[in-house]
N, C-alpha and C positions, 0 to 999 in steps of 0.2 A: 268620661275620663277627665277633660278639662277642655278649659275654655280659657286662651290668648290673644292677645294684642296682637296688631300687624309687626309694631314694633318686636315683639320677642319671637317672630318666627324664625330667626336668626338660630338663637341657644337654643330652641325647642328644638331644630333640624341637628347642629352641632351635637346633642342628648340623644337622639334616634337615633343615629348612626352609629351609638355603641349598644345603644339597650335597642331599638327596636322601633320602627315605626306603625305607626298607627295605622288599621285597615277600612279606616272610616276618617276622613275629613270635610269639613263645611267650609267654606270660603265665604265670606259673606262683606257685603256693604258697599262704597264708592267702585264703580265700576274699574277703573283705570287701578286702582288700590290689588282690587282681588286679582287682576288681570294680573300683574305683577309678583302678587303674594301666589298664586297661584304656579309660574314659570319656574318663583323659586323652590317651591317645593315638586314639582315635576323633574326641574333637573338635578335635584337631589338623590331623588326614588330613582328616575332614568337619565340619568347626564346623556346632553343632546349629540354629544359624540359616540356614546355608545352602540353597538350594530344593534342592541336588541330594542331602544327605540322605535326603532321601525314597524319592530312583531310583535311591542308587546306593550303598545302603549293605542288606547280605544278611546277617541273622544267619541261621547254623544250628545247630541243637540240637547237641550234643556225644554220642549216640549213634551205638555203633561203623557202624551200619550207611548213616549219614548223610554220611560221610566220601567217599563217591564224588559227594555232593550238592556237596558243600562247594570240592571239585575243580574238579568242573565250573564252578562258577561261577568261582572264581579263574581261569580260562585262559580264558572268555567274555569278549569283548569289550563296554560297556558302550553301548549305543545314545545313552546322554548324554554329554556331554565334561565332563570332572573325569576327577578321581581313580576309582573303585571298590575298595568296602572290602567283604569277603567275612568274616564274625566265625564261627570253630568253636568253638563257646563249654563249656565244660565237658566238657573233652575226656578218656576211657578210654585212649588210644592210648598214651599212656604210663607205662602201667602195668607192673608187673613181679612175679612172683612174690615180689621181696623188697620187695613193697609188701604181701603178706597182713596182717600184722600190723596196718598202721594200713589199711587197708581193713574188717577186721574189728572195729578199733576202734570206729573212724568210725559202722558199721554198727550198731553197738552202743548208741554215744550216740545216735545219731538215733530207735532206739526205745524208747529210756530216755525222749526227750522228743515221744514221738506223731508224728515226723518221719517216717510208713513211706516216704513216694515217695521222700526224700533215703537212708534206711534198703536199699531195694530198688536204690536203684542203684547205692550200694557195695558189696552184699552181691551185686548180679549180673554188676560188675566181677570180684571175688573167684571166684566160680563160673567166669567166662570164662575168668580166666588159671590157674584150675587143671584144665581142661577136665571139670566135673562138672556133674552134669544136679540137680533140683530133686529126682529118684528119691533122688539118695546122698546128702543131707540130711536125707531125711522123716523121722519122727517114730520109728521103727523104728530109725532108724542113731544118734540123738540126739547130730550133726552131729559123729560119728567120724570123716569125712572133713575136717574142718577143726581147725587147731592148737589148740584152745582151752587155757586155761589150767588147769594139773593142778586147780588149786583153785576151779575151775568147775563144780559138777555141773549146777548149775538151765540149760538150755539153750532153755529154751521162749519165748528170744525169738528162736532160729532159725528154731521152727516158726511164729512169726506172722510172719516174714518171709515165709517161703517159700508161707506161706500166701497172705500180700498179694498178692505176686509172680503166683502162680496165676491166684487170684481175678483180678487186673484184668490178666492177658494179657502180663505182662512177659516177653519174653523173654531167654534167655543169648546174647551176640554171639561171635562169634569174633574176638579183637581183636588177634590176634597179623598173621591175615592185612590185617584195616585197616593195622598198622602199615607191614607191610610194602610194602600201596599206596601207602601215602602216604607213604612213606619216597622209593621212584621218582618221583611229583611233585612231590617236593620239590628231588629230584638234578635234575628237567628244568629248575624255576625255572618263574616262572609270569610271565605277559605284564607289558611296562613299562607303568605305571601303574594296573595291579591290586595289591592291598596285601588280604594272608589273615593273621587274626589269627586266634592259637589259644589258648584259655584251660584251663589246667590245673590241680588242686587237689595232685596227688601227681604226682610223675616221678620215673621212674630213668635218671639218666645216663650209664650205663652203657652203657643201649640206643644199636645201630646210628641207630635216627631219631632222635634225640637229638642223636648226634653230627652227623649231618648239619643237625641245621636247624642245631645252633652254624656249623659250616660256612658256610651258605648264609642266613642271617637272623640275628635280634636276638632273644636271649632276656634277658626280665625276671626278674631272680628277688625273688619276693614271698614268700619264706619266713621266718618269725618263730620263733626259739629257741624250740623247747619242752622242755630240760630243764628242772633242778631245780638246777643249782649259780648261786651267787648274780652274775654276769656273767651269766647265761638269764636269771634272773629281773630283775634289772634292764633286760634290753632289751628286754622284754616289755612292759614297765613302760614304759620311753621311745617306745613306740609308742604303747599306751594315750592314754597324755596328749599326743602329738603329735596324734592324732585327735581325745581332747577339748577340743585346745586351738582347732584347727579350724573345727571346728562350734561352739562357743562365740565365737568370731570372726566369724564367718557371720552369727552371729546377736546380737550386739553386746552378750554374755551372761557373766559370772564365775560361779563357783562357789568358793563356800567351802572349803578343804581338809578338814575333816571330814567333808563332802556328797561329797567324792570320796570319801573312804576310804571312807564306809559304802556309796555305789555300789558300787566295788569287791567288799568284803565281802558284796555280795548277789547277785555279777552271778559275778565273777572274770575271767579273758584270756577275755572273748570277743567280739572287736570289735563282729560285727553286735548282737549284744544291747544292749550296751553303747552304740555308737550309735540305736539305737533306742529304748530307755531313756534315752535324755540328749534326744530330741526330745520327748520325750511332758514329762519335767520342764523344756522350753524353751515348753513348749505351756501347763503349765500354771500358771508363771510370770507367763505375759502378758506386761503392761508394764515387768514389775519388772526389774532388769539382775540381778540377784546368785539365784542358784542354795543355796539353805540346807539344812543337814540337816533342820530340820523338812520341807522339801519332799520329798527322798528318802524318809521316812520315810513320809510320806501319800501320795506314791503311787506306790512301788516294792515290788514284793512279792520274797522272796527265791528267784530260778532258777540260782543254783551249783552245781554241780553236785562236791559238796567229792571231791578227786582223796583215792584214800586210804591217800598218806604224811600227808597232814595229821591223821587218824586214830593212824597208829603211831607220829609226831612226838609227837602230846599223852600218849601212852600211857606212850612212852620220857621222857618229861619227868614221867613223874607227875604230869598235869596231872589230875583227876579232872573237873575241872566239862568244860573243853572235849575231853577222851576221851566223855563221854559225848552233849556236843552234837554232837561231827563222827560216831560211830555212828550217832545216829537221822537224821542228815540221810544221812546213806550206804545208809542200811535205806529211807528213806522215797524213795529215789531208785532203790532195786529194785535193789542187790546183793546178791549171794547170801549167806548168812549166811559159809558154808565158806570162799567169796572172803577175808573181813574176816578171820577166826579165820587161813587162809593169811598174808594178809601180815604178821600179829603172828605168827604162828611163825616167819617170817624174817628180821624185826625184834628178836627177840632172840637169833637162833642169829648174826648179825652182832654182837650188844651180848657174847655169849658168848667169839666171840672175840676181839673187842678186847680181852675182861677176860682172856684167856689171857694177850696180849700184855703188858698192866698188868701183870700179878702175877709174869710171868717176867724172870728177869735185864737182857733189855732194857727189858724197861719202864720201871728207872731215868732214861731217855732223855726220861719223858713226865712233867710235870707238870701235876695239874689247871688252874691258870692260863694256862696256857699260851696266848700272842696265836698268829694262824693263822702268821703269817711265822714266828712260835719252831716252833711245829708240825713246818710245811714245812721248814727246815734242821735239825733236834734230832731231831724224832720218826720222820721218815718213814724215812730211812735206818735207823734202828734196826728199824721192822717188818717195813722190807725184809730186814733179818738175818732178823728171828724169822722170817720165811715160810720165808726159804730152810732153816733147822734145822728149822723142824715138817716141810719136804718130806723131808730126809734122815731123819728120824724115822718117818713115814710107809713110805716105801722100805724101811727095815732092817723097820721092823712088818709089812708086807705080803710080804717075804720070809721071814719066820721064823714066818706063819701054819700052813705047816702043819706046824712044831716041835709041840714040848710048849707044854702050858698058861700055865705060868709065865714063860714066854720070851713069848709074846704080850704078855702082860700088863704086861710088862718095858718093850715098844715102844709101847704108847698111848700116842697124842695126847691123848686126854682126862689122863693120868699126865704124862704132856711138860709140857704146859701147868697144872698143876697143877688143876685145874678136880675132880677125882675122886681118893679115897684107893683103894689096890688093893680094899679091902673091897667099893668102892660098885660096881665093874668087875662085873657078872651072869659067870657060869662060860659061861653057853652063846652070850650075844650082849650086843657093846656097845649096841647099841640096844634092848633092852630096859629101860634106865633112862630113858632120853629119848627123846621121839614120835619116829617116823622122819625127819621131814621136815625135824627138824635137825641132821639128819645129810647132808642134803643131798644122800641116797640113792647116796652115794659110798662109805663102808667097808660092806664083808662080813664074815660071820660066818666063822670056820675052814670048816667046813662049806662053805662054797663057792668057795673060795681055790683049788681045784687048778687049772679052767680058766683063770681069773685068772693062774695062776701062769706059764703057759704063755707064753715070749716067743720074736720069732725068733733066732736064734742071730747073735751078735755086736751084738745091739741092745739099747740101755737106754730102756725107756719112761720117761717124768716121772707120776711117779704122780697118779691123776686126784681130785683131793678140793674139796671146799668150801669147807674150814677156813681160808684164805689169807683173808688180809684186803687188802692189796693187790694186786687181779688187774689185769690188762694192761686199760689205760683208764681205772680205776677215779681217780673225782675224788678228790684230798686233799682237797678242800673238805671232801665229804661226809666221807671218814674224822675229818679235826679233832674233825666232832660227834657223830659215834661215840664217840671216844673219851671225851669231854665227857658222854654221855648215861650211857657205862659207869660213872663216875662215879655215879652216883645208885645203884646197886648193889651189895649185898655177893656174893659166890661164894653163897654160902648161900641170899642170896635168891633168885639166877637157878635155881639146880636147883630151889628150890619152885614157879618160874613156869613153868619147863616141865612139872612132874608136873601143875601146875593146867592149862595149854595143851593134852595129850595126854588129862589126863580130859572140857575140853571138847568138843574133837575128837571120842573117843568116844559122847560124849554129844549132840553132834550127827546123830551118824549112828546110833544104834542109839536113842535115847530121843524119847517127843513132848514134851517140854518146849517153851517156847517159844521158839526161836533169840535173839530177843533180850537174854533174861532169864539167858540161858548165856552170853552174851558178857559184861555187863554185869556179871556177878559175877567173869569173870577180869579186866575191870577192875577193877573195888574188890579185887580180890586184889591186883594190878599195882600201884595205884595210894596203897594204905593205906599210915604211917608212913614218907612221904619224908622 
């Protein structure tokens, strides 16, 4: 039928209620969103005053194996006259293998924050759709079977999942074949004046049921921007304050704009919190209409959970005071040290090449001042060149690997880009001056060039590297303050930051010092004479 915004649930309900509501809806995206989007269309179908509420409104739990419950009811006839509202409330069914990543995420934050039940049932979604048992997680495999992140070693919040899971009897469903059931009662359609609402935190569209409930019902979608370029962040932001504006309405309530920002600054995008925290400071307001920072202050305690580019944003700024507060609130939130040391080494192997681009003939293109619109018509084209010259350079280099010595040497990227004199070039490997991992685990040493070298006959690969700074997708937003942050560096000082980054690295894995106290000195390295 069609597919809507949260925003227009409004006129879609105001339109049903002359012509006719739909007997199939999906609710889908930001949890607190759908919760919401969901009440208002239940008290539409059933206003919560009405006696037949009672009789003729079914929620069922959103566990895959509930979904033949869920069924049944929708195609039962209702012994009362009304309407019948059947609710599958936090529904697995549409899940998809290319939902692991935020499945695991999800799973992740929730027992970062003592959430295990909400913890266990992402993380036993995530088990279902990759058909693995609780066996090839255990503490033995230290959750090899799941994608984790290179720069993850500490894993032992899989094992207290897996343990929770155990312990209180949770099992793995098979949700592929729920889908596929309920994909057919969906194609049948279900009895006129039965109305099945389905609420979902993740979906992929791509899926067969998916496309049929578009087909055959009304899907919400309550999805909220979570990247990072500033159009996400601003309409994260317009939701925020659409909701505090709200509930501050409701309750016949202002708030100071400082008392926001420092909510905000304690809370960060997370509606329920966020709403829940703005009741307890309407509670404890009382009579008073205006909401103040001293009131945030006394009785809001700080649960942000700081994301950590805000980390390698202060670090790349040379910011020292707030590099070292967003570390301990990051440390104190139970990242892995390696995690944090990870994303500053690909925080500066990005700021490395951008300084490639500065210091080479195109970089003339860029100037420090530069407003984002000069950027986007001056700069971007220009880096687009340099990409496309480091890849020919690249190509001729990785052909003439297994020449002589000095022909190698000839073709580096590091010598391309000015970034290394031949001398600094090691005789036996380029990555023996710089940790591996900014190298982005893409050039080889001679020595292992020959298989590499092997292509099929009449074909030209695109040779595979790192070093590109605008890849396919990649926000110009984000490059602008790349470029901007590169700035704040000489060539001199980024080789000293990597040999400091590679020795703490080392020294995190081979020394017991104390993780913190090794990070915190490659900041004040990072960080000393901006």
């Amino acid at each position: 039928m069609t597919e809507i915004n949260y925003k227009e649930l409004g006129s879609h309900i105001i339109s049903a209620e002359k012509e006719g509501f739909s007997r199939l809806y999906l609710i889908h995206g930001e949890e607190l969103m759908c919760k919401t989007a969901f009440e208002e269309l239940l008290n539409s179908l059933l206003p919560e005053s009405s006696s037949d509420r009672t009789l003729n409104y079914h929620p069922v739990d959103g566990t895959g194996e509930k979904i033949s419950d869920a069924v049944e009811q929708a195609n039962t006839f209702s012994f009362m006259s009304g309407r019948k509202v059947v609710a599958f409330l936090d529904s697995k069914i549409f899940y998809s293998k290319e939902n692991e990543k935020n499945l695991l995420e999800k799973a992740k934050e929730a027992h970062a924050q003592k959430d295990f039940k909400k913890a266990a049932r992402y993380f036993t979604s995530l088990m279902s759709l990759l058909k693995l048992s609780f066996d090839d997680v255990g503490k033995e495999h230290s959750g090899k079977a799941i994608k984790i992140d290179p720069g993850e070693s500490d894993t032992r919040w899989i094992d207290d999942i897996t343990a929770y899971c155990i312990g209180n009897g949770i099992v793995i469903s098979g949700e592929e074949e729920n889908a596929s059931f309920f994909q057919k009662a969906v194609e049948k359609g279900f009895p006129k004046g039965n109305h099945l609402i389905v609420t979902a935190e993740l979906v992929d569209k791509r899926l067969g049921l998916y496309k049929s409930v578009n087909k055959y019902g009304v899907i919400v979608d309550c999805q909220i921007p979570k990247g990072d370029s500033r159009n996400e962040k601003e309409a994260r932001e317009k939701v925020l304050l659409e909701r505090m504006n709200a509930v501050l309405l409701k309750n016949d309530k202002t708030i100071e704009k400082a008392a926001y920002h420092a909510m905000f600054e304690k809370i960060g995008f997370d509606l329920r919190t966020f709403a829940n925290n703005l009741e307890k400071l309407i509670s404890y307001t009382g009579k008073r209409n205006k909401i103040t920072l001293e009131d945030v202050e006394s009785v809001l305690k700080r649960t942000r959970l700081d994301p950590i580019y805000e980390l390698t944003n202060a670090i790349s700024d040379r910011n020292l005071s707030d590099s070292l507060f967003y570390l301990d609130s990051l440390l104190v939130s139970e990242i892995h040290p390696l995690q944090a040391l990870s994303a500053l080494i690909n925080q500066f192997r990005k700021i490395i090449c951008m300084k490639g681009f500065t210091g080479s003939r195109y970089g003339k293109a860029w100037e420090p001042g530069f407003s984002y619109p000069q950027f986007s018509s001056v700069a971007m084209p220009a880096i687009e060149e340099y990409d496309n010259a480091l890849l020919k350079e690249i190509d001729a280099w990785e052909q003439s690997l297994a020449d002589d010595e000095p022909k190698q040497r000839a073709h580096s990227p590091l010598l391309a880009a000015g970034l290394a004199s031949e001398s600094e070039i090691d005789k036996k490997s380029l990555r023996s001056k710089i940790p591996s991992p900014l190298c982005g685990g893409e050039l080889q040493s001679p020595g292992k060039s020959k298989e590499r070298g092997k292509k099929p006959a009449g074909k030209k690969s695109k040779p595979a590297t790192d070093l590109l700074i605008s890849k396919t997708g990649k926000n110009p937003y984000s490059l602008y303050h790349l470029a901007r942050k590169s700035e704040y560096f000489s060539k001199e000082e980024l080789l000293s930051i990597f040999k400091c980054l590679k020795d703490a690295d080392l020294e995190l894995k081979s020394s017991g010092r104390t993780p913190k106290l090794v990070i915190e000195n490659v900041i004040l390295h990072i960080c000393r004479n901006k």
